[in-house]
C-alpha positions in Angstrom: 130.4 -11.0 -91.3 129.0 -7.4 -91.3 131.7 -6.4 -88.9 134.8 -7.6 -91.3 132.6 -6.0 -94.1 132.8 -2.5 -92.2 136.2 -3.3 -91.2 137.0 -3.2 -95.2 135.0 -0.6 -95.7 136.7 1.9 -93.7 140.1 0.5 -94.6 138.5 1.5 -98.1 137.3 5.0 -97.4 140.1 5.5 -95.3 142.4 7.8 -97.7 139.7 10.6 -97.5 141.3 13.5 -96.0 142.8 17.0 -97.1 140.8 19.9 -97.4 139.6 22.1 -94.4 137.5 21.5 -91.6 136.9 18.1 -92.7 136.2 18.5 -96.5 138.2 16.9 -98.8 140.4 18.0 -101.6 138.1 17.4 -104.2 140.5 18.0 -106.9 143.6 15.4 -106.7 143.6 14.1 -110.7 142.3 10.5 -111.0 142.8 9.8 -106.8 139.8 11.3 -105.1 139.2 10.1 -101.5 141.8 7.7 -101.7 139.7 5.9 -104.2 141.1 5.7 -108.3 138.4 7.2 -110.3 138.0 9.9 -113.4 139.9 12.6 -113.7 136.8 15.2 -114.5 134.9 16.4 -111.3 131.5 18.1 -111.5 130.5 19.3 -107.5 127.4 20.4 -106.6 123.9 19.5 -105.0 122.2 16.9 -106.4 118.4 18.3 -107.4 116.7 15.2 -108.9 116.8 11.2 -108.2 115.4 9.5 -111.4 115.6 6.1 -109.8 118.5 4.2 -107.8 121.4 4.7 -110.5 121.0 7.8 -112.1 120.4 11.6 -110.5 121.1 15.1 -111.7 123.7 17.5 -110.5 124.1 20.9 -111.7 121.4 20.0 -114.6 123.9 17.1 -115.3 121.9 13.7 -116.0 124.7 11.6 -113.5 124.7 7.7 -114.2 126.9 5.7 -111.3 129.1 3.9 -112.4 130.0 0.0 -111.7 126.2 -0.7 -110.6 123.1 -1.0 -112.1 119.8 -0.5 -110.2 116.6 -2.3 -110.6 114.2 -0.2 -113.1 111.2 1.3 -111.0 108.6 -1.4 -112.8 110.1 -3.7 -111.6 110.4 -5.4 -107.8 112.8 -2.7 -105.6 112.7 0.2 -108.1 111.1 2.4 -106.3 112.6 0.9 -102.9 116.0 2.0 -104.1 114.7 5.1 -105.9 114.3 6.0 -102.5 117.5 4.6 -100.6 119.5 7.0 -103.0 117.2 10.1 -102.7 117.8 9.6 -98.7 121.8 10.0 -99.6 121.8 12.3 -102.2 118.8 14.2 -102.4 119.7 18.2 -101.8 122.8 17.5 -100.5 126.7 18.6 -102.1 128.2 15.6 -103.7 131.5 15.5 -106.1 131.2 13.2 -109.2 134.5 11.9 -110.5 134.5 10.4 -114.0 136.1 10.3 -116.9 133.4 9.1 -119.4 129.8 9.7 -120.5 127.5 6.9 -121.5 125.5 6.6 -125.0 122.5 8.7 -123.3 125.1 11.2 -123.1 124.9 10.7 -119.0 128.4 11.7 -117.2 129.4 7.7 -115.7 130.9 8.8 -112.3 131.8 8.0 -109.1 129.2 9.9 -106.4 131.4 11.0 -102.9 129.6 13.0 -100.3 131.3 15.9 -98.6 132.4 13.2 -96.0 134.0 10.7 -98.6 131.5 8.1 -98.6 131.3 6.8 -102.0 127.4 6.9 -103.1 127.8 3.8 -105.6 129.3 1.4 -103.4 126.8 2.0 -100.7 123.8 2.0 -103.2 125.4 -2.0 -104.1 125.9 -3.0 -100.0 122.6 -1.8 -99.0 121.4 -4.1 -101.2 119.4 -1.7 -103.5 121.6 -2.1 -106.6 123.6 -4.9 -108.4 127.0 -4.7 -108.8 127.3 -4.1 -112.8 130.1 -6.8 -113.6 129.8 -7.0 -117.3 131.5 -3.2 -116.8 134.3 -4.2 -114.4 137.1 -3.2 -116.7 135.6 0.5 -116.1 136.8 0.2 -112.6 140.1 0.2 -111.2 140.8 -3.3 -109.3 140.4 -2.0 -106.0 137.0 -0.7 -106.5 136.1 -3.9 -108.3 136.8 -5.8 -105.3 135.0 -3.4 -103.1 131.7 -3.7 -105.2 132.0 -7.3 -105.3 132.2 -8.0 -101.4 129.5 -5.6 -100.4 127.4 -7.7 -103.0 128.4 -10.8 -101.3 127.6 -9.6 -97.8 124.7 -7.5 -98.9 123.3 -11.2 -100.4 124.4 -13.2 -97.7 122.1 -10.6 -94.9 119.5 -10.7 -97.4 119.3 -6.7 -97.5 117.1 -5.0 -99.8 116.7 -6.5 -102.8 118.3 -9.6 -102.0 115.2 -10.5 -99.5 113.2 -12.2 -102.4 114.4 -13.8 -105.1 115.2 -10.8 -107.9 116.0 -10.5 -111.8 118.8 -8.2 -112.6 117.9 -5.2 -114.7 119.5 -6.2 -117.6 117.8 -9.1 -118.0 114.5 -7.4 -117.4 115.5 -5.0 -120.2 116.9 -7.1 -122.5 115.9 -10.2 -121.7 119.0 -12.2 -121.6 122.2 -11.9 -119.3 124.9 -9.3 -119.4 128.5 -10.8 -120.9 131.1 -10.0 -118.4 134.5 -10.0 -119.8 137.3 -12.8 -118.7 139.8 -9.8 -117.5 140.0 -6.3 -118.3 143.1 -5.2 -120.8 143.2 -2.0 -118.9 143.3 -2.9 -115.2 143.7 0.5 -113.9 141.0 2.3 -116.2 139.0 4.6 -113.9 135.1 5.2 -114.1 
């Protein structure tokens, strides 16, 4: 199962490219590593990791986008805290978004220099929950993406899946997220 999970994976990542010496053309409109994201990008090195959704870039407070981590009190916080600040943590990244949240957080996409897309490894590591009730912010093809590498990141019992776990939101707010039938805009980027 984890080989047809890296299979799609790669197929997924697979339109990075451009750019020099192996960097990517960071600047392609709302396509960025192959993926369909934001149009706005904001590169630099990250500098903080407040927990395992949300770091800083360029004195930018950065919320990913399509996932939602557990909150440090609770079980995992800290756990994937740390799985992120081992990606990110001092290292160039490109956000692509096209939105900020309520907190006035840019909601992006977070690639490294190689293309890997932060976000979607933060949800198949098993350290965040893919945040369905804000699908219709993501194009159908991420959608997708986020939803198999819960499935197989649940079904290997990785990270937070090893115990039984309570979803953010409900810790927050007590009751379940609503996650919409369809999405009027199926090509809306984050």
């Amino acid at each position: 199962m984890q080989s047809v999970f890296c299979g799609f994976l790669c197929l997924f990542l697979a339109g990075c490219g451009g750019g020099q010496e192996g960097v990517p053309n960071a600047f392609s409109g709302a396509m960025h590593c192959g993926v369909s994201v934001g149009e706005t990008r904001l590169m630099g090195v990250v500098t903080k990791v407040h927990d395992g959704d949300t770091i800083t870039v360029n004195g930018q407070s950065i919320r990913l986008a399509g996932l939602d981590a557990p909150e440090l009190e609770q079980a995992y916080g800290v756990s994937a805290r740390d799985q992120l600040s081992q990606q990110v943590l001092g290292q160039l990244v490109t956000v692509a978004y096209s939105q900020k949240d309520r907190y006035d957080r840019v909601l992006g996409t977070v690639f490294k220099t190689d293309c890997s897309q932060v976000n979607l490894r933060q949800v198949a590591l098993g350290a965040a929950w893919y945040y369905e009730a804000y699908r219709c912010d993501l194009d159908a093809q991420l959608q997708t993406a986020y939803e198999t590498a819960q499935k197989l990141a649940q079904a290997s019992s990785k990270g937070l899946w090893a115990a039984p776990a309570v979803a953010p939101w409900v810790f927050r707010n007590g009751e379940s997220a609503p996650v919409p039938a369809s999405c009027p805009q199926a090509d809306r980027a984050a």
